[in-house]
N, C-alpha and C positions, 0 to 999 in steps of 0.2 A: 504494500500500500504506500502510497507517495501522499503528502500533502503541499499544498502550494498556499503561501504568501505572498500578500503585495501589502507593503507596508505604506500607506499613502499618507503626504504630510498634511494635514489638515487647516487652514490659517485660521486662526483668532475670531469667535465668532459666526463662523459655518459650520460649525460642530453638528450643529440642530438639522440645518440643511443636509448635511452630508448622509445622517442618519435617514432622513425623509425619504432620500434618492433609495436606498436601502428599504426600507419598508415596502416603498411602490415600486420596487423592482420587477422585471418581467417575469421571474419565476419560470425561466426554459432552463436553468442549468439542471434542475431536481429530475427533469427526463431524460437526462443524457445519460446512454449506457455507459457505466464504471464508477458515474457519481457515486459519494460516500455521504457527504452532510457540506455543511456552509456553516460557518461562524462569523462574526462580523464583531469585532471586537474595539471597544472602546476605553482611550488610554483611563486609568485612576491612579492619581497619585498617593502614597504612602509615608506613613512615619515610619521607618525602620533604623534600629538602634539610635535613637534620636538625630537622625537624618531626612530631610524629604529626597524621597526617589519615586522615581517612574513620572505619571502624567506628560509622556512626550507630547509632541504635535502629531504622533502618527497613531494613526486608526488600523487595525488589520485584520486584512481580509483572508480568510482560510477555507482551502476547500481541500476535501480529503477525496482520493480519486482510487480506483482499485489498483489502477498503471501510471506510469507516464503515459502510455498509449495512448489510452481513456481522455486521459487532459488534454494530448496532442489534436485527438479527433475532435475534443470539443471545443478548443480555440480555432480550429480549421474549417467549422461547422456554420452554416448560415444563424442558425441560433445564438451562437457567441457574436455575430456581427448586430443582428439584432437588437439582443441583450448591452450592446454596449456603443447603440447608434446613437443615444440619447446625449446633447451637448455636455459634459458640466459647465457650468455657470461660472463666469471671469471671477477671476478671485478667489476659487472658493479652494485651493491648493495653496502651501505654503512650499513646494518644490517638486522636485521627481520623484518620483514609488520608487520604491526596492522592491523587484518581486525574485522570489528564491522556490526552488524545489526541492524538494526533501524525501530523501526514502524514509519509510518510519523502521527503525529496527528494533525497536523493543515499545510496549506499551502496559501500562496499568493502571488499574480502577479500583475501588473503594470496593 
């Protein structure tokens, strides 16, 4: 199983927005053969050992896939053009994504 990240910088303020685009998203990726699940993750900042960490500017996106294959056929696919024909709105990024791919080699749960 692979999962893929795109770490996208969020600017100041479209936090709310950025969520929204996500909400009323087209919802084709859930059909695509190999798909795993979708996370959409929102930075929170922390006290830890009396330090604040985390709360970046980046939001991330995860999608867990059976293959590379899987992911490869679904960014190649008319549905992934679809899904992502929608403008974003000027501003509403504070730089470039980082997207990464990851085999997952070990997993555990509660």
């Amino acid at each position: 199983m692979i999962v893929v990240s795109n770490r996208i910088p969020v600017a100041k303020g479209h936090e709310e927005e950025f969520a929204d685009r996500f909400r009323n998203r087209a919802h084709l990726v859930e059909g695509h053969p190999g798909f795993v699940r979708l996370e959409i993750c929102r930075p929170q900042p922390v006290s830890f050992h009396g330090e604040q960490m985390g709360g970046s500017a980046y939001h991330v996106v995860l999608t867990y896939w059976e293959s590379k294959e899987h992911f490869m056929s679904w960014v190649q696919s008319e549905d992934f053009r679809t899904a992502h024909a929608q403008r974003t709105p000027e501003g509403m990024f504070a730089g470039e994504s980082v997207f990464e791919l990851h085999e997952i080699i070990q997993t555990a749960q509660a």
